[in-house]
mmCIF file as Biopython writes it, N, C-alpha, C and O atoms, coordinates in Angstrom:
data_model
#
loop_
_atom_site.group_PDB
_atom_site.id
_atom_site.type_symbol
_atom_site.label_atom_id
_atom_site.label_alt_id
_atom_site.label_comp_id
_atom_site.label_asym_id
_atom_site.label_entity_id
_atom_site.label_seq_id
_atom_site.pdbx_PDB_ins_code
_atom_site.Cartn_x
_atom_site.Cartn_y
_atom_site.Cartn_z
_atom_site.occupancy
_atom_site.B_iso_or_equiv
_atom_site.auth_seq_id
_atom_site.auth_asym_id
_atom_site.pdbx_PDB_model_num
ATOM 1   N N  . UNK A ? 1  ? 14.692 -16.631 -20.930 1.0 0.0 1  A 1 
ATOM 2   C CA . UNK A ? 1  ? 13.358 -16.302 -21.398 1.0 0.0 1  A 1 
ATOM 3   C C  . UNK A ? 1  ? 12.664 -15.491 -20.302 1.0 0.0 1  A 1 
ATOM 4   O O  . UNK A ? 1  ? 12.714 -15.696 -19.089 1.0 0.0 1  A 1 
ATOM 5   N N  . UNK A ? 2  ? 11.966 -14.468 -21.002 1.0 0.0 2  A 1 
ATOM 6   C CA . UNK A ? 2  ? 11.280 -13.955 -19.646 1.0 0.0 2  A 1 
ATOM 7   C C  . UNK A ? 2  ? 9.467  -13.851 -20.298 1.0 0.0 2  A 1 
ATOM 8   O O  . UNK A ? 2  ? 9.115  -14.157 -21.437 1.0 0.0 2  A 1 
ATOM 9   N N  . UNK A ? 3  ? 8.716  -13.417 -19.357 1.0 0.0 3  A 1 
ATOM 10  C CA . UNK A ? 3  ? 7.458  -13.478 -19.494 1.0 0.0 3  A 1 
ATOM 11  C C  . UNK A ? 3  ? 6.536  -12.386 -19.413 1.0 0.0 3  A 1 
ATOM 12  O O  . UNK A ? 3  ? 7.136  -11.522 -18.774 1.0 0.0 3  A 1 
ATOM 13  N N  . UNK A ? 4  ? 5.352  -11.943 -19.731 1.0 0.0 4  A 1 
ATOM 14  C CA . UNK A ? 4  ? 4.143  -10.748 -19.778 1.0 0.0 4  A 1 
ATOM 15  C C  . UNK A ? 4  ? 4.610  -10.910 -18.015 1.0 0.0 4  A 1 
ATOM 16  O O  . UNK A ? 4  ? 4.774  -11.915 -17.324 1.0 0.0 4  A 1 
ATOM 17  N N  . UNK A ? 5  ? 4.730  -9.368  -17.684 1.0 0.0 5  A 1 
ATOM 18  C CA . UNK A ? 5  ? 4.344  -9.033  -16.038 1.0 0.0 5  A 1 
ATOM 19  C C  . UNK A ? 5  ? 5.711  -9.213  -15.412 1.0 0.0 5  A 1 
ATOM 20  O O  . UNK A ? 5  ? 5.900  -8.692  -14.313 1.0 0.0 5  A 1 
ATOM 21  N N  . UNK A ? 6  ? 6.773  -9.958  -16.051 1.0 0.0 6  A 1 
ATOM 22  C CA . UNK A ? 6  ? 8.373  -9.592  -15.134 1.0 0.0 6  A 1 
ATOM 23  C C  . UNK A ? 6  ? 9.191  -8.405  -15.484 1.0 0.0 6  A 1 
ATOM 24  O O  . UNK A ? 6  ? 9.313  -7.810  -16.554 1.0 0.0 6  A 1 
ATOM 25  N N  . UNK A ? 7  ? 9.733  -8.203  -14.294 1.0 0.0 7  A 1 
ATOM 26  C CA . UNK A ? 7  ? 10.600 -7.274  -14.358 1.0 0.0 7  A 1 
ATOM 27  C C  . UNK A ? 7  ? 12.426 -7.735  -14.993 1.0 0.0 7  A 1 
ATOM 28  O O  . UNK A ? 7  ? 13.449 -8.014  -14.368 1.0 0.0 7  A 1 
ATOM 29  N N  . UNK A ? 8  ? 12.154 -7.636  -16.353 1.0 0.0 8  A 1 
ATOM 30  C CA . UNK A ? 8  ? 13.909 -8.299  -16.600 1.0 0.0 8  A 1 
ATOM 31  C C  . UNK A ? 8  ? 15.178 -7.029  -16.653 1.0 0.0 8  A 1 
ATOM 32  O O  . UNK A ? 8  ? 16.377 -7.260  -16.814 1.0 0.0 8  A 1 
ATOM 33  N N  . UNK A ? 9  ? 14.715 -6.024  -16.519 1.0 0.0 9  A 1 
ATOM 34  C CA . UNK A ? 9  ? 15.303 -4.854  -16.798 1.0 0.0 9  A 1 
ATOM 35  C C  . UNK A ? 9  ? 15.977 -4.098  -17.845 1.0 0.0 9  A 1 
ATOM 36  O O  . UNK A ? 9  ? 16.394 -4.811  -18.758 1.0 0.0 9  A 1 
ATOM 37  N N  . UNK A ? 10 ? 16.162 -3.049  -17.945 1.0 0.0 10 A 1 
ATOM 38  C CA . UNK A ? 10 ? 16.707 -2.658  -19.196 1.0 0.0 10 A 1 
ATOM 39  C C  . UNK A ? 10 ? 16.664 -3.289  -20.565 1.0 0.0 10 A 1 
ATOM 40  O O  . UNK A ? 10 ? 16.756 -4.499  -20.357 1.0 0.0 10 A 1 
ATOM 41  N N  . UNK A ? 11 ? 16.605 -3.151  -21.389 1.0 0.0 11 A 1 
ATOM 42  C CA . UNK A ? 11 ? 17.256 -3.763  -22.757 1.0 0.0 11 A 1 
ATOM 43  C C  . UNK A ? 11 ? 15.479 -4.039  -23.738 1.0 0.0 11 A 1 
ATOM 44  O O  . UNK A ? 11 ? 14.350 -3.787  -23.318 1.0 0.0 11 A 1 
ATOM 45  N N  . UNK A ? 12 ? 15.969 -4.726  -25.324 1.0 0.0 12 A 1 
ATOM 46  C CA . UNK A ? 12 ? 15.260 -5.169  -25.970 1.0 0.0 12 A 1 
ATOM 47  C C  . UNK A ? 12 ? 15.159 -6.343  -25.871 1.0 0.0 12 A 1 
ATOM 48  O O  . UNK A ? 12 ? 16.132 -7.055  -25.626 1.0 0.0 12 A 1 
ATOM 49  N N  . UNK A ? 13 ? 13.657 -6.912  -26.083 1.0 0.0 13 A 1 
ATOM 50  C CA . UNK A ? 13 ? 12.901 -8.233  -25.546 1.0 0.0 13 A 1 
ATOM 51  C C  . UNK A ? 13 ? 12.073 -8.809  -27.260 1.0 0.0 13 A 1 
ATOM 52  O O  . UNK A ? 13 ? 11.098 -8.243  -27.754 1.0 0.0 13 A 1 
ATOM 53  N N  . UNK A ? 14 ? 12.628 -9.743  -27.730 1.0 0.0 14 A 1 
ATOM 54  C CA . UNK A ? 14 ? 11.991 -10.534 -28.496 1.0 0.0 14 A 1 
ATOM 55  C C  . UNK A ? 14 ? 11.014 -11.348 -28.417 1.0 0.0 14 A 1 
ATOM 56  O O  . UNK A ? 14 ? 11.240 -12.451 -27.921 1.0 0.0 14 A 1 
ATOM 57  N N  . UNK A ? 15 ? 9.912  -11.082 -28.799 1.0 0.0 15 A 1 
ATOM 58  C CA . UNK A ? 15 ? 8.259  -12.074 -28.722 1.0 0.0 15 A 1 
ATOM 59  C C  . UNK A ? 15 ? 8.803  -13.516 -29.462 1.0 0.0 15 A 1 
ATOM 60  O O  . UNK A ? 15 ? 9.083  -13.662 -30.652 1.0 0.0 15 A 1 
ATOM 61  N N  . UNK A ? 16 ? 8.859  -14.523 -28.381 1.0 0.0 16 A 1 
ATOM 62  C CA . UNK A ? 16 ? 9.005  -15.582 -29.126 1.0 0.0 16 A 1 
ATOM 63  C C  . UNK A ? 16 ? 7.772  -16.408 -30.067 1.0 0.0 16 A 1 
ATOM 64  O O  . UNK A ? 16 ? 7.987  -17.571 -30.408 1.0 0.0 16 A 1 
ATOM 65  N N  . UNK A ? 17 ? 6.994  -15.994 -30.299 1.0 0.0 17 A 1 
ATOM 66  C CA . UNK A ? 17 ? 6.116  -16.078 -31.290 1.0 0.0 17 A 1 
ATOM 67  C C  . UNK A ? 17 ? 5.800  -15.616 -32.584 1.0 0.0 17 A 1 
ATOM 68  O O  . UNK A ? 17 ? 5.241  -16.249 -33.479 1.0 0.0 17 A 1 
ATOM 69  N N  . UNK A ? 18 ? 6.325  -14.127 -32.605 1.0 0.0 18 A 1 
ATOM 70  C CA . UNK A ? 18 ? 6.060  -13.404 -33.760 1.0 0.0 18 A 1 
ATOM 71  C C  . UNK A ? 18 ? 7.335  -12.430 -34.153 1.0 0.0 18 A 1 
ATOM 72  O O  . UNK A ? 18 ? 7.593  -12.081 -35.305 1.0 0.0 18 A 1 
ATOM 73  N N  . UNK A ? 19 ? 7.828  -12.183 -33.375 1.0 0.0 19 A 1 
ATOM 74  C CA . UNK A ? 19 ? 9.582  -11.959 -33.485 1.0 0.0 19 A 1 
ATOM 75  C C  . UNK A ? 19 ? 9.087  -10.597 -33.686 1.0 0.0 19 A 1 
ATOM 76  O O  . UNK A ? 19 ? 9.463  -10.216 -34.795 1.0 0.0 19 A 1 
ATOM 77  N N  . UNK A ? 20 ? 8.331  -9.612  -33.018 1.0 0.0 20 A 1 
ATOM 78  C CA . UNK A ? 20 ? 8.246  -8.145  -32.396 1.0 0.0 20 A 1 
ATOM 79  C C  . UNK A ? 20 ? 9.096  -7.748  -31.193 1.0 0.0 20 A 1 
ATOM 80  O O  . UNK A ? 20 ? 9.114  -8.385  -30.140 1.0 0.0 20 A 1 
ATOM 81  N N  . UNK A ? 21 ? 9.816  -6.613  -31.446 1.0 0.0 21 A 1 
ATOM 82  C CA . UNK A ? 21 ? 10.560 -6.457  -30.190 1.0 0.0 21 A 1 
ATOM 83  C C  . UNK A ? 21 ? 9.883  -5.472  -29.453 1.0 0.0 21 A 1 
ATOM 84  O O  . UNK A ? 21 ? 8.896  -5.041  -30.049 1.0 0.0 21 A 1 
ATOM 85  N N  . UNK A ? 22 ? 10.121 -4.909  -28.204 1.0 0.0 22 A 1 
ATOM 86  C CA . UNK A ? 22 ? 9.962  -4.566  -26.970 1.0 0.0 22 A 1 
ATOM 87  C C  . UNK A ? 22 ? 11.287 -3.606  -26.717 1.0 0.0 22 A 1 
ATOM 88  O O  . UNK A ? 22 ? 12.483 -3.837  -26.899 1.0 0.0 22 A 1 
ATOM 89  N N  . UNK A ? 23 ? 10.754 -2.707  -26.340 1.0 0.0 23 A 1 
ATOM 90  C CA . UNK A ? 23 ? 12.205 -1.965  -25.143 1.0 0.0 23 A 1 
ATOM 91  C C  . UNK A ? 23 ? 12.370 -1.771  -23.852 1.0 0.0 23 A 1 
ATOM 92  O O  . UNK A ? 23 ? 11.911 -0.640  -23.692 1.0 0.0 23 A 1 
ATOM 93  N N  . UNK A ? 24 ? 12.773 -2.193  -22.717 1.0 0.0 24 A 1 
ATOM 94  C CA . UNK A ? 24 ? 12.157 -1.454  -21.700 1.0 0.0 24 A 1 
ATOM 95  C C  . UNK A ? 24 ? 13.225 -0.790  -21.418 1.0 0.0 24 A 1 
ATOM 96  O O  . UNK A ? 24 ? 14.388 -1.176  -21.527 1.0 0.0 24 A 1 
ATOM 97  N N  . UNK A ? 25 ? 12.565 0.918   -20.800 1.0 0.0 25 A 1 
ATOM 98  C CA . UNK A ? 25 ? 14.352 1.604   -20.374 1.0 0.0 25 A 1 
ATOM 99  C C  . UNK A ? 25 ? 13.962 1.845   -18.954 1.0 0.0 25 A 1 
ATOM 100 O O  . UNK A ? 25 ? 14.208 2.980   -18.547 1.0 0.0 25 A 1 
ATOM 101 N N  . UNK A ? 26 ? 13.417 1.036   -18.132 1.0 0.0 26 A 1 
ATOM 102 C CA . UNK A ? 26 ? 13.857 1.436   -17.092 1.0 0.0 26 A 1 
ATOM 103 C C  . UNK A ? 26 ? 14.037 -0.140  -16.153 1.0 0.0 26 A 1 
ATOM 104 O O  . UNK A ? 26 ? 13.636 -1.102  -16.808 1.0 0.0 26 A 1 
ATOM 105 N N  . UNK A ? 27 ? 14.481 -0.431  -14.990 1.0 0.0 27 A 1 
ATOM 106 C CA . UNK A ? 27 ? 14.671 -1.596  -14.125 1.0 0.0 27 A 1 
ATOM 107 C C  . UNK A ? 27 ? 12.860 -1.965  -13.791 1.0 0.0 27 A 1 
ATOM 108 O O  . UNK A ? 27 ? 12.295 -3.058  -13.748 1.0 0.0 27 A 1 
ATOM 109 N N  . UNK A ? 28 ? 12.339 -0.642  -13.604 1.0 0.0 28 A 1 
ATOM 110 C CA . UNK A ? 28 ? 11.261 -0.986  -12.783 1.0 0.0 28 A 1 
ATOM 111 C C  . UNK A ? 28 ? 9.917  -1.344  -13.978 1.0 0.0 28 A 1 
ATOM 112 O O  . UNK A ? 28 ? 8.774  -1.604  -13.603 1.0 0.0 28 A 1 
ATOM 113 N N  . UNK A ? 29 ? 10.250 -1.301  -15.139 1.0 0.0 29 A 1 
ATOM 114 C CA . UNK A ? 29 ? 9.447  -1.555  -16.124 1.0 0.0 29 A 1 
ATOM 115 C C  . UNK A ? 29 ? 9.029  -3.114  -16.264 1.0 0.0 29 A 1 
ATOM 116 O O  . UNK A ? 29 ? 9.854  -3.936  -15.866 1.0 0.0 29 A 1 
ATOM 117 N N  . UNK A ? 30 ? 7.933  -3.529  -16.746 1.0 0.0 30 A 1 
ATOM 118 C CA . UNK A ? 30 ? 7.364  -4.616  -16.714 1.0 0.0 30 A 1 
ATOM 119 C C  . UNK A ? 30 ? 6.974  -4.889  -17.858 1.0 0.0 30 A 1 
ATOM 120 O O  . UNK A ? 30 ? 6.546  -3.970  -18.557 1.0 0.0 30 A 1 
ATOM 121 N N  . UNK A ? 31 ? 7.022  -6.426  -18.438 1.0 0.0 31 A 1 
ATOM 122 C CA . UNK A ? 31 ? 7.321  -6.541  -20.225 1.0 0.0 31 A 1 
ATOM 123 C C  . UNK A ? 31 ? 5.621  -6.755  -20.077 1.0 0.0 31 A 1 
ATOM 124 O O  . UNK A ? 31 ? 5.031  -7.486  -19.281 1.0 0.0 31 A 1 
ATOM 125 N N  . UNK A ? 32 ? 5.045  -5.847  -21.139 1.0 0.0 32 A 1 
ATOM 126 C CA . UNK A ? 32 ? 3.641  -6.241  -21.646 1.0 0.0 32 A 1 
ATOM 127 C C  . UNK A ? 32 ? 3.358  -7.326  -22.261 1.0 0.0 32 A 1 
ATOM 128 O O  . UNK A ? 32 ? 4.321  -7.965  -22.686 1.0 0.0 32 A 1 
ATOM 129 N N  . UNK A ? 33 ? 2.193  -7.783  -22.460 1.0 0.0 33 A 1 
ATOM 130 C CA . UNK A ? 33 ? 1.936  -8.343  -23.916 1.0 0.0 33 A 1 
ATOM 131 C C  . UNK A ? 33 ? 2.306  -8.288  -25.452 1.0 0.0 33 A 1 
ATOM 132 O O  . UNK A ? 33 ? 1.753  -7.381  -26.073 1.0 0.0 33 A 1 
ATOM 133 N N  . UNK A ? 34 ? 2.714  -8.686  -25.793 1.0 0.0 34 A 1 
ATOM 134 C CA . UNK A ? 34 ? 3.261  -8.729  -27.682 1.0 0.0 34 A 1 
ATOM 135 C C  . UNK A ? 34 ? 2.060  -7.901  -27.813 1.0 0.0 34 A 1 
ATOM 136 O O  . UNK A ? 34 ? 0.955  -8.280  -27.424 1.0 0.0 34 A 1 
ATOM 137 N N  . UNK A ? 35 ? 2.365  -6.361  -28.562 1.0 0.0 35 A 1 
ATOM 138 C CA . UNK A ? 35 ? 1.368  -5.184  -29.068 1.0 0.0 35 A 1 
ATOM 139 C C  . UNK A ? 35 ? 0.679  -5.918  -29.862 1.0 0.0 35 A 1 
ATOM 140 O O  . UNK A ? 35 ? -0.542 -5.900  -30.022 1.0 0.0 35 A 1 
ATOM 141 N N  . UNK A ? 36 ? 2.176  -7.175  -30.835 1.0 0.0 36 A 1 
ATOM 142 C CA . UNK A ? 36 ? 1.137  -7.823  -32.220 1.0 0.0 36 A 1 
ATOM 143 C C  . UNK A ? 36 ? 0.273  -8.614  -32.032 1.0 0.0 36 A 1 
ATOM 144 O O  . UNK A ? 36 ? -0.923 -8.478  -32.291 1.0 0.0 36 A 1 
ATOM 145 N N  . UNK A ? 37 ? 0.908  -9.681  -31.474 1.0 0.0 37 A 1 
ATOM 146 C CA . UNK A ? 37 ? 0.041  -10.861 -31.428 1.0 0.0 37 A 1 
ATOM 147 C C  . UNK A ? 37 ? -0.383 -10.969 -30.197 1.0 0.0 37 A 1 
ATOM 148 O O  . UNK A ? 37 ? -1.225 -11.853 -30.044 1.0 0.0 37 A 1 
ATOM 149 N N  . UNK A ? 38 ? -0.151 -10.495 -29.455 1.0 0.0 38 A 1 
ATOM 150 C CA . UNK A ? 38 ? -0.549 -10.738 -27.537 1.0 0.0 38 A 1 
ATOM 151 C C  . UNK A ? 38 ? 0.498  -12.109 -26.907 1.0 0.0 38 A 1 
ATOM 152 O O  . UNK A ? 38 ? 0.292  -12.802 -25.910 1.0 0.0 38 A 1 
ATOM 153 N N  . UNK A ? 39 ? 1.548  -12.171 -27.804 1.0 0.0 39 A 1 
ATOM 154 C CA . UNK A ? 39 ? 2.236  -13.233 -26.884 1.0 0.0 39 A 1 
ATOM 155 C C  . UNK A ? 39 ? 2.948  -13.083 -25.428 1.0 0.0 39 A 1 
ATOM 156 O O  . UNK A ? 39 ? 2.955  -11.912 -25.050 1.0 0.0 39 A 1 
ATOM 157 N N  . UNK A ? 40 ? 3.500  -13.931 -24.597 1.0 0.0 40 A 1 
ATOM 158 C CA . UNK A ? 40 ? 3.847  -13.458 -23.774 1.0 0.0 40 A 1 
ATOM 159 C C  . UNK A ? 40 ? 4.956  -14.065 -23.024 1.0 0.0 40 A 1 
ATOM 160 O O  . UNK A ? 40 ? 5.100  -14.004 -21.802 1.0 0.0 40 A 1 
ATOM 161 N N  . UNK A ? 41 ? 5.810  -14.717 -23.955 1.0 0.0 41 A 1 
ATOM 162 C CA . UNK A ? 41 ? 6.824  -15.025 -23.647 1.0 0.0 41 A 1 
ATOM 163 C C  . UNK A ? 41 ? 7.989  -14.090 -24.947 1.0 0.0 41 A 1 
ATOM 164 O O  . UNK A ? 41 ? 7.792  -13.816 -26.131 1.0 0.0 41 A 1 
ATOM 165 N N  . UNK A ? 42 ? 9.107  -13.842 -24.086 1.0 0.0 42 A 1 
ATOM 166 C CA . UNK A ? 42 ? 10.653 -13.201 -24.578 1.0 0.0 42 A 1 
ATOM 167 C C  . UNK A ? 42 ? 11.859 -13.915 -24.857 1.0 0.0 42 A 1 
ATOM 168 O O  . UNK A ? 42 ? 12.133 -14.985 -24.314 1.0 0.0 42 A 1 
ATOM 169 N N  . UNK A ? 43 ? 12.515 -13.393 -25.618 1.0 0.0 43 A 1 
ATOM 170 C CA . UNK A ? 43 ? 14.026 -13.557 -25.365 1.0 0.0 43 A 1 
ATOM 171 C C  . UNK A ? 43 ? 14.782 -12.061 -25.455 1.0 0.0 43 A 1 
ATOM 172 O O  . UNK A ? 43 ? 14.416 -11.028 -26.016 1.0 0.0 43 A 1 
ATOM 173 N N  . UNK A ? 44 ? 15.692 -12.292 -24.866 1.0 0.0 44 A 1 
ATOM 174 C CA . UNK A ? 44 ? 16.581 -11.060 -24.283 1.0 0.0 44 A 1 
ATOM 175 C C  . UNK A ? 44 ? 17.105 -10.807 -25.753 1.0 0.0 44 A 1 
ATOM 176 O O  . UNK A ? 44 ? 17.902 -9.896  -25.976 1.0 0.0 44 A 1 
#
């Protein structure tokens, strides 16, 4: 699980709340807030 503000790197990130995904393409990218709901916990 990762969280709003870590760096998990690369890949798509599932909002465990509302099941919106996320992309990040770079290492140095940092997972936002769920755009939908503002959640802020992931799964890889």
């Amino acid at each position: 699980m990762s969280s709003t503000g870590e760096k998990p790197g690369k890949g798509t990130y599932s909002c465990d709340k509302c099941g919106e995904t996320v992309y990040l393409d770079d290492d140095t990218d940092t997972l936002p807030p769920c755009p939908r709901c503002h959640g802020t916990e992931y799964t890889p």
